[in-house]
C-alpha positions in Angstrom: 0.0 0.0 0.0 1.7 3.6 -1.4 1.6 6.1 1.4 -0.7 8.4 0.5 -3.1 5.6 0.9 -2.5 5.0 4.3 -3.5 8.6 5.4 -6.2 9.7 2.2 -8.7 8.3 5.3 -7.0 9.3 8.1 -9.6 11.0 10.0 -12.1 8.3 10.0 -10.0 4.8 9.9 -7.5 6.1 13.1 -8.2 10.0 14.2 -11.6 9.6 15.1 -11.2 6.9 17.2 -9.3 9.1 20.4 -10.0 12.7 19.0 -12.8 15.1 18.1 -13.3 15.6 14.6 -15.2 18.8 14.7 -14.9 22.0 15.5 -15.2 21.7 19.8 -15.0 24.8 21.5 -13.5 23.6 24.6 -11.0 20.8 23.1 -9.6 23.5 20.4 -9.5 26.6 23.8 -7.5 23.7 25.6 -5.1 23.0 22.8 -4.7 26.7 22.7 -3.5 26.6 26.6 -1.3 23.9 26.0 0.4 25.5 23.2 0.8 28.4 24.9 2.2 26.9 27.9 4.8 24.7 26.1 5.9 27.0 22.7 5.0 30.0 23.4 8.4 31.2 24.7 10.4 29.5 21.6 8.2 31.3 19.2 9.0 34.7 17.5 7.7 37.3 18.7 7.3 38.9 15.3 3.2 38.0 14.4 4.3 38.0 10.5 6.7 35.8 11.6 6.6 32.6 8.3 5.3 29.7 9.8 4.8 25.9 8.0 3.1 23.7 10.1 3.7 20.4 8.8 1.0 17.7 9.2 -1.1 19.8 10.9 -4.1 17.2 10.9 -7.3 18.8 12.0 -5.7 22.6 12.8 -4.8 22.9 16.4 -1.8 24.7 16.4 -3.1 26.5 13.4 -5.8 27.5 15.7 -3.1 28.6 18.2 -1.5 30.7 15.6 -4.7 32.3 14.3 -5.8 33.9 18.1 -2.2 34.3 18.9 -2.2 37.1 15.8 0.3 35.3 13.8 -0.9 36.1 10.0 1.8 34.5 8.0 1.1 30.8 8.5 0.1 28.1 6.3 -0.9 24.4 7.0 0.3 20.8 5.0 -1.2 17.7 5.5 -0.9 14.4 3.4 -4.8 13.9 4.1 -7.4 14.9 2.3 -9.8 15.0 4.5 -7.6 16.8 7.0 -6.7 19.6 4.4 -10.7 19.6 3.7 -11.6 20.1 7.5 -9.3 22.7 7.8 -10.0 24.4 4.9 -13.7 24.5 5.9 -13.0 25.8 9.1 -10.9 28.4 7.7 -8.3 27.2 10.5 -5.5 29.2 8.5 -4.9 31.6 5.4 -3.6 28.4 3.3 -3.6 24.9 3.6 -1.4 23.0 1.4 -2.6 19.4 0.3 1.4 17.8 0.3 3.7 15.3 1.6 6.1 17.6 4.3 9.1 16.2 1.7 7.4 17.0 -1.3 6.1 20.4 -0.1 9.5 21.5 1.1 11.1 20.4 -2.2 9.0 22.4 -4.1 9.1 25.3 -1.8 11.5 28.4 -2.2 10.8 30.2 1.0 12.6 30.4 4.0 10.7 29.6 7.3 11.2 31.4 10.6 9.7 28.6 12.5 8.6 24.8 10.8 6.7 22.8 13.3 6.4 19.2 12.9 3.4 17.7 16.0 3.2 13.9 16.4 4.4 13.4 12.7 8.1 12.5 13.1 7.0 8.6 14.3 5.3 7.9 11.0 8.5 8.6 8.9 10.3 5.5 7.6 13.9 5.9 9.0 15.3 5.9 5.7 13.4 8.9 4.7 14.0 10.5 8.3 17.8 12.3 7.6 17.0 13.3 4.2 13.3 15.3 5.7 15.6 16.7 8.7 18.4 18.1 6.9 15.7 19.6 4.0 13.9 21.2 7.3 17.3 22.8 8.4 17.5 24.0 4.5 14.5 25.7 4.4 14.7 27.2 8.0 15.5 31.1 7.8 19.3 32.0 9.4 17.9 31.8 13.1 14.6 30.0 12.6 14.3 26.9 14.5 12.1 23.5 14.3 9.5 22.4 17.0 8.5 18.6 16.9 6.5 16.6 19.2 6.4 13.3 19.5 5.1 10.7 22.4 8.6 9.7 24.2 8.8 6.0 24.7 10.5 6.5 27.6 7.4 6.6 30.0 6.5 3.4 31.4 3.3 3.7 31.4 2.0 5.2 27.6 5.3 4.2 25.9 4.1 0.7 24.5 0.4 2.4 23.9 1.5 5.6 22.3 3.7 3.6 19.8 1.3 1.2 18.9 -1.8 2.8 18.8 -1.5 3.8 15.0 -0.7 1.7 12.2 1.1 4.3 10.3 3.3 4.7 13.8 7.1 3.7 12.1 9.2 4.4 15.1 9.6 5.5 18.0 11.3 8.0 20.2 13.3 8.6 23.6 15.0 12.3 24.5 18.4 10.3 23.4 17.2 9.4 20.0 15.3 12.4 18.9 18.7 14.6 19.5 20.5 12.0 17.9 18.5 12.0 15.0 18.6 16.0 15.1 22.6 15.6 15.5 22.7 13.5 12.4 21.0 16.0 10.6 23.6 18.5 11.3 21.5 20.6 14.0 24.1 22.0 16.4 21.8 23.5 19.2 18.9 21.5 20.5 16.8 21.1 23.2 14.4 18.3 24.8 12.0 19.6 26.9 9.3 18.0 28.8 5.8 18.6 28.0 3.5 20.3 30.9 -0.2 19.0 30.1 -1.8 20.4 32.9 -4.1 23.2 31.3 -7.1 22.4 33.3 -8.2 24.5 36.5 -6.2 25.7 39.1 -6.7 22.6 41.9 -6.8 19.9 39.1 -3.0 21.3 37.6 -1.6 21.3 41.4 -2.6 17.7 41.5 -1.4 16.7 38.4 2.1 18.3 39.2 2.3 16.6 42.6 1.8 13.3 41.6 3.7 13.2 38.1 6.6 14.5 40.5 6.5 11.7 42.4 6.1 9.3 39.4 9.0 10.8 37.7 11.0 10.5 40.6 10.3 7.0 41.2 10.8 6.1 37.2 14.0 8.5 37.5 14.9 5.8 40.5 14.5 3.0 38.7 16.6 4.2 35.6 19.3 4.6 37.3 18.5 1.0 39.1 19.3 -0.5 35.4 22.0 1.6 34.4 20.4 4.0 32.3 22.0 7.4 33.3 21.1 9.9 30.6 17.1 9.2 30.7 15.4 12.1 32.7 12.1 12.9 30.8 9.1 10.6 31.6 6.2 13.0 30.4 3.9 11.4 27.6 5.3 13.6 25.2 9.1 15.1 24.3 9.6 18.2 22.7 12.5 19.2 20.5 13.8 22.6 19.7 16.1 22.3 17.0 18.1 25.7 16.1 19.4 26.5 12.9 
C-alpha cells in the first residue's frame, strides 16, 4: 500500500477513534492553553513571523497561531480530508494538500519557525535524515524547528503511544530524537518536557504533585538499570532544534 493511501482516510479509519473531529469549543481553547504553555516562549515574537506547520491534521496549532495574531502561517497535511476540514473551518490563510518532503522540495521560502506535532513517528527511517536536513535547509538564518512526538520512555504510555497507529514507524526517547537531530547536522537543541496540565487551578496542582513523584520513582528505577542519561518521563518530548 503507497503512502498516500495509508493517510487519504485518516480521520475516519485512526483520528476519530481518540480525537474530536469537529470544531469543539472547549478541546480547540485547551489545545490553545497547551500551546501556549509549552511553545510559546520559543516562538518569535514577530506576528508576521513565516510559519509551515507540517502535518497539521485537524488545525490545532493552526488554531493557536490564528488567536495568537500570527498572520503568516500556512498548514500541509498528506490527508485529504484533513486539508478539507481545515479548509472549511478556515483554520489558517492556506492549507497546502502535500507530503512535508514534497512540499519542502518544491518550496522556495525560507521559514522562521517549521513545526512538525506527532508526525516524526510515521517517517520511515530511511526517509527521516534526508526530511531533517531539507527542514534545516528551508529554515530562515535563526529559525528553529518544533517537533512533538510521544517519548517511549514513559513506562506507562510508551508501548500504547507507539502502537496505537498503524502508520506509527518508530519510536522515540530524548536520546534518539537529539540524535537524530545531530545526524542531521542541527548544532543547538533542546528536549524539553511537555506540561499537560491546562485544566483549573486545583486539578494542575494535583497533576504536578503526583507526576513529581512518578517521575521520581521512574528517575529511580533508571538509574536501578543503568540507564543514566534518561530524565524525561512525560507522555510527550519536545524538540527545539536551532538553525
Amino acid at each position: 500500500m503507497e503512502v498516500k493511501e495509508l493517510y487519504k482516510d485518516y480521520l475516519t479509519t485512526h483520528f476519530s477513534t481518540g480525537h474530536k473531529i469537529r470544531i469543539d469549543k472547549k478541546t480547540y481553547e485547551r489545545y490553545f492553553r497547551y500551546f501556549k504553555l509549552n511553545y510559546e516562549n520559543y516562538l518569535p515574537k514577530n506576528k508576521n513571523a513565516r510559519i509551515v506547520d507540517l502535518g497539521c491534521g485537524i488545525g490545532h496549532f493552526l488554531f493557536y497561531l490564528k488567536k495568537s495574531n500570527y498572520t503568516n502561517f500556512i498548514g500541509v497535511d498528506l490527508g485529504k480530508q484533513a486539508v478539507e476540514f481545515c479548509k472549511k473551518h478556515k483554520l489558517a490563510p492556506k492549507i497546502i494538500f502535500s507530503d512535508a518532503y514534497s512540499f519542502l522540495k518544491k518550496s522556495k521560502e525560507k521559514y522562521d519557525v517549521i513545526i512538525f506535532n506527532d508526525i516524526i513517528e510515521h517517517i520511515p527511517k530511511k526517509d527521516m535524515i534526508p526530511l531533517l536536513k531539507l527542514m534545516k535547509n528551508r529554515l530562515s538564518k535563526k529559525g528553529i524547528l518544533i517537533i512533538k512526538t510521544p517519548n517511549c520512555s514513559n513506562p506507562i504510555t510508551a508501548g500504547s503511544s507507539r502502537y496505537i497507529d498503524f502508520t506509527h514507524t518508530v519510536g522515540f526517547t530524548e536520546e534518539s530524537l537529539s540524535q537524530v537531530l545531530k545526524l542531521a547536522e542541527f548544532k543547538r537543541i533542546k528536549i524539553l518536557k511537555q506540561n499537560i496540565f491546562v485544566f483549573n487551578p486545583l486539578i494542575n496542582l494535583v497533576g504536578h504533585i503526583i507526576q513529581g513523584i512518578l517521575n521520581s520513582i521512574m528517575y529511580l528505577l533508571f538509574l536501578i538499570y543503568g540507564r543514566k542519561t534518561t530524565k524525561i518521563f512525560t507522555k510527550d518530548i519536545i524538540a527545539i532544534a536551532y538553525n
